[in-house]
PyMOL CGO cylinders between C-alpha atoms (Angstrom):
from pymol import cmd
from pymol.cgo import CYLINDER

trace = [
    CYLINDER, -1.19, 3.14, -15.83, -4.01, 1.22, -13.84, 0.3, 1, 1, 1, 1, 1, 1,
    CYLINDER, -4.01, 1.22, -13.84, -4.73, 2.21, -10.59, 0.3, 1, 1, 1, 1, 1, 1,
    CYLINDER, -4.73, 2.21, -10.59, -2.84, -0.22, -8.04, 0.3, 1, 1, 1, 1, 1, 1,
    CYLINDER, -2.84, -0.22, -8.04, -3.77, -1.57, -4.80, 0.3, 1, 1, 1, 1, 1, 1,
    CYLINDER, -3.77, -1.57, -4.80, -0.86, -1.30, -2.48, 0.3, 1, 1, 1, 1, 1, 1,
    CYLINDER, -0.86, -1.30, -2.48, 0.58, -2.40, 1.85, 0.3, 1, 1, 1, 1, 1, 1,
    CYLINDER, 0.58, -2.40, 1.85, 3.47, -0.21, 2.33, 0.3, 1, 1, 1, 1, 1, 1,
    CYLINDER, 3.47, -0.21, 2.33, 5.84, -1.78, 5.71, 0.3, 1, 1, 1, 1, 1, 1,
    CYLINDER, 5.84, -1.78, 5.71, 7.25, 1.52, 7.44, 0.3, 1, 1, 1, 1, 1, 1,
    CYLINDER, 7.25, 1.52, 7.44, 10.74, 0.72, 8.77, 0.3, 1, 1, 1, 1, 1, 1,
    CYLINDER, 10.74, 0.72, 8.77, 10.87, 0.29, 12.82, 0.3, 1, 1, 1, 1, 1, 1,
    CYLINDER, 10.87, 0.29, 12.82, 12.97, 3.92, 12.88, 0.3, 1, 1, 1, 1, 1, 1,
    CYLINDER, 12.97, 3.92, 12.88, 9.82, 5.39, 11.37, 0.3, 1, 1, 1, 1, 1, 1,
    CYLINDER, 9.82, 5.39, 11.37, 7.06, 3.80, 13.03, 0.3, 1, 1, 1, 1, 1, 1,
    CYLINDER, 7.06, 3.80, 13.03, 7.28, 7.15, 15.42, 0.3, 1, 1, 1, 1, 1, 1,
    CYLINDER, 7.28, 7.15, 15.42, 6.68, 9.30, 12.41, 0.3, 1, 1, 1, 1, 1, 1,
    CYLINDER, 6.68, 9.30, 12.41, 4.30, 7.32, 10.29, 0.3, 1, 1, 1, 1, 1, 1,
    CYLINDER, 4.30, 7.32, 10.29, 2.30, 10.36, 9.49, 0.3, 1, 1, 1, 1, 1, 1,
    CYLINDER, 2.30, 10.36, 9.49, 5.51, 11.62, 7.58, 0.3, 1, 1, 1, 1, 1, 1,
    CYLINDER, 5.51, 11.62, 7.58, 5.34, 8.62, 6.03, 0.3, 1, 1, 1, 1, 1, 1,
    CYLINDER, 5.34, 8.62, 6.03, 1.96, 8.98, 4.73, 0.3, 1, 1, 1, 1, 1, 1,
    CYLINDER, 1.96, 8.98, 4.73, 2.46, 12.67, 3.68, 0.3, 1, 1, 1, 1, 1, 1,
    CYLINDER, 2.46, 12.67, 3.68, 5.43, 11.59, 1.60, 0.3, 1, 1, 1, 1, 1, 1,
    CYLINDER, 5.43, 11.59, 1.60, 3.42, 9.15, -0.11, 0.3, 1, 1, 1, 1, 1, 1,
    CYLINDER, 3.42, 9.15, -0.11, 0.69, 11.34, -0.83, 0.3, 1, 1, 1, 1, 1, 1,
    CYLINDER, 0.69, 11.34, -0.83, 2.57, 14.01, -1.86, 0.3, 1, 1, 1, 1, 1, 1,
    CYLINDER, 2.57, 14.01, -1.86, 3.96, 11.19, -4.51, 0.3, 1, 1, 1, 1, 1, 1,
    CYLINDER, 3.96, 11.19, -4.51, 0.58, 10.48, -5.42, 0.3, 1, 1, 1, 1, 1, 1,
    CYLINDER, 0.58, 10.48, -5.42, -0.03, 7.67, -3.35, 0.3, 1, 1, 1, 1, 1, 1,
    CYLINDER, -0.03, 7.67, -3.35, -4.54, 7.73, -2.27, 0.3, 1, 1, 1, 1, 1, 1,
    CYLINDER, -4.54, 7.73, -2.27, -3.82, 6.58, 1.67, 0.3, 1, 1, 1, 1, 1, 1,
    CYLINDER, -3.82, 6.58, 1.67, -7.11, 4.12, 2.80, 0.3, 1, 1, 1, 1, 1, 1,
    CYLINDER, -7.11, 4.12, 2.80, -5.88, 3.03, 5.61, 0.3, 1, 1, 1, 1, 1, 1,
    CYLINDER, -5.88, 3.03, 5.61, -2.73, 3.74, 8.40, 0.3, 1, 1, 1, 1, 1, 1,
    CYLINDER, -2.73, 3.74, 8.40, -1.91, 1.18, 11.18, 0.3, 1, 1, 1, 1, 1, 1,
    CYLINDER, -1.91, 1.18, 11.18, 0.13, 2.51, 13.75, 0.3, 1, 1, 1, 1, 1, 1,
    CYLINDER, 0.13, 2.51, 13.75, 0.57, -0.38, 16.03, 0.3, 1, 1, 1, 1, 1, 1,
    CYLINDER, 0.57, -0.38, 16.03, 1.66, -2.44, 13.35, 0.3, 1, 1, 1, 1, 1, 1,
    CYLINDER, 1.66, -2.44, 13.35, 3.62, 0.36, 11.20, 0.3, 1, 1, 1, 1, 1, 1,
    CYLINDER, 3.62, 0.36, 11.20, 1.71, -0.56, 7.68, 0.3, 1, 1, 1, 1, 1, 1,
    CYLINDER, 1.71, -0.56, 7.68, 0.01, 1.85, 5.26, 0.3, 1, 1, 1, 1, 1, 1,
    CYLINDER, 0.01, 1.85, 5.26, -2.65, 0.46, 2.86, 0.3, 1, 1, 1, 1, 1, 1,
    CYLINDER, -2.65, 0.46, 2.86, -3.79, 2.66, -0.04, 0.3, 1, 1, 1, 1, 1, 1,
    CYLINDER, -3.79, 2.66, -0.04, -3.61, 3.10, -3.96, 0.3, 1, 1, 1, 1, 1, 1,
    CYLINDER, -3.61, 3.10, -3.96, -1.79, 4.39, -6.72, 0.3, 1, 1, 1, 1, 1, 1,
    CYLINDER, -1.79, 4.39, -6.72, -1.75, 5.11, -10.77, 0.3, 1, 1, 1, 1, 1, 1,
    CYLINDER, -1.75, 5.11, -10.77, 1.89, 5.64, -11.08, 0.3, 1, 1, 1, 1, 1, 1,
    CYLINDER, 1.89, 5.64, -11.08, 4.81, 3.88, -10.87, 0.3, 1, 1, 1, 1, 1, 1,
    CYLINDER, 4.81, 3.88, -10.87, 5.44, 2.18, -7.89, 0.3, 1, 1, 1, 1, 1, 1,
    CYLINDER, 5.44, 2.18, -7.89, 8.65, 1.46, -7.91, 0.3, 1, 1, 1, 1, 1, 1,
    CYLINDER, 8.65, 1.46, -7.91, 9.99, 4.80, -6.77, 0.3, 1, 1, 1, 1, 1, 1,
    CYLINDER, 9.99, 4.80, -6.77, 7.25, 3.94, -3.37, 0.3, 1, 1, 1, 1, 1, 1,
    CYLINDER, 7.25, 3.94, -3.37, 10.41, 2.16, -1.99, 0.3, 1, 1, 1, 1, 1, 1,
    CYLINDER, 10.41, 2.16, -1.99, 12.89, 4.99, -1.85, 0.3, 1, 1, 1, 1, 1, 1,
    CYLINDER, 12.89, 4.99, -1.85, 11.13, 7.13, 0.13, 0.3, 1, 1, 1, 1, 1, 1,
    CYLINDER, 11.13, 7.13, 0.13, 12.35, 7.21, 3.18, 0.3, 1, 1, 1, 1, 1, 1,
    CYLINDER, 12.35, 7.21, 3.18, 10.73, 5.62, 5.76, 0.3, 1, 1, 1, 1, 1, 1,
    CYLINDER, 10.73, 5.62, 5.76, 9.69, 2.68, 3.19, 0.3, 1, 1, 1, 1, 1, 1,
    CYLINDER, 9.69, 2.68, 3.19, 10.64, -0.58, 4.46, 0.3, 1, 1, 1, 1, 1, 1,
    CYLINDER, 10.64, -0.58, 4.46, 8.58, -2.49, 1.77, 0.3, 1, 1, 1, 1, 1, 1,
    CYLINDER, 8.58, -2.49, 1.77, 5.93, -2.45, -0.69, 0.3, 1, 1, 1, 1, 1, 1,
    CYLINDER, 5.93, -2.45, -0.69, 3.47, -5.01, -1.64, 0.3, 1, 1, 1, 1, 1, 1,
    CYLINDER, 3.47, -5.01, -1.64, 1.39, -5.21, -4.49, 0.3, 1, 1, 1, 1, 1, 1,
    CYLINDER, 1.39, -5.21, -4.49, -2.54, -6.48, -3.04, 0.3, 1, 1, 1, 1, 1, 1,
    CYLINDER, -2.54, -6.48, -3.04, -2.95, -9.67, -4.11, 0.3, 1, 1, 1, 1, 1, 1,
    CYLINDER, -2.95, -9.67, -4.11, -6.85, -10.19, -5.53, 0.3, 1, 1, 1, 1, 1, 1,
    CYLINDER, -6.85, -10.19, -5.53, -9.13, -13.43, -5.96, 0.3, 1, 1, 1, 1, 1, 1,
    CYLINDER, -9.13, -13.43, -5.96, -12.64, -13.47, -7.25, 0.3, 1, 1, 1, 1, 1, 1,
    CYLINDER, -12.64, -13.47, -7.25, -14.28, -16.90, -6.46, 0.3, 1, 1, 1, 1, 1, 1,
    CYLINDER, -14.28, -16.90, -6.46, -16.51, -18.00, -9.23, 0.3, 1, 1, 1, 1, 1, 1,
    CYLINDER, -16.51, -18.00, -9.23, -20.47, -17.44, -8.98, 0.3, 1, 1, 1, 1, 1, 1,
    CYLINDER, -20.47, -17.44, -8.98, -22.10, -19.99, -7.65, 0.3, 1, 1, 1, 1, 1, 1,
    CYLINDER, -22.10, -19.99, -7.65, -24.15, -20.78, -10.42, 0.3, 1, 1, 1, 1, 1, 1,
    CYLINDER, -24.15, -20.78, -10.42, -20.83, -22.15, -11.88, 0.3, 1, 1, 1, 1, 1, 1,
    CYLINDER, -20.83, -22.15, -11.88, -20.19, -25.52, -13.05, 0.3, 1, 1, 1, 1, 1, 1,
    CYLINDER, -20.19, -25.52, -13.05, -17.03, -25.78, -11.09, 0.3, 1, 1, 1, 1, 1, 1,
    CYLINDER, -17.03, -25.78, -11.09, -17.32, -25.79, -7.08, 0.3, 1, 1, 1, 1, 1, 1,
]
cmd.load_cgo(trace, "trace")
């Protein structure tokens, strides 16, 4: 499976024990880039099914990172 860029929401019960959190993910597979406390969201990415990501506890939500690449300049289309 291709390697996945991922935000993972941790639930306001868990925002406490976001480091949990994190180690769960890890420990699922999950390469952790980034942790925001304040705002309880975990940015990192994965090669396996993410799917399972959401019943871990903790897990409020996870997004898939959404990706554009603007064309070159040098295009015909600006």
């Amino acid at each position: 499976m291709a390697k996945v860029n991922l935000s993972i929401l941790v639930d306001e019960q868990h925002k406490d024990k976001i480091l949990e959190v994190v180690e769960a993910l890890q420990a699922y597979g999950m390469k952790v880039e980034s942790i925001m406390e304040q705002i309880g969201v975990i940015t990192g990415s994965i090669d396996s099914d993410i799917k399972a990501l959401s019943n871990i506890t903790g897990v409020a939500a996870v997004e898939v990172a959404q990706q554009y690449q603007l064309p070159p300049p040098s295009s015909e289309i600006q």
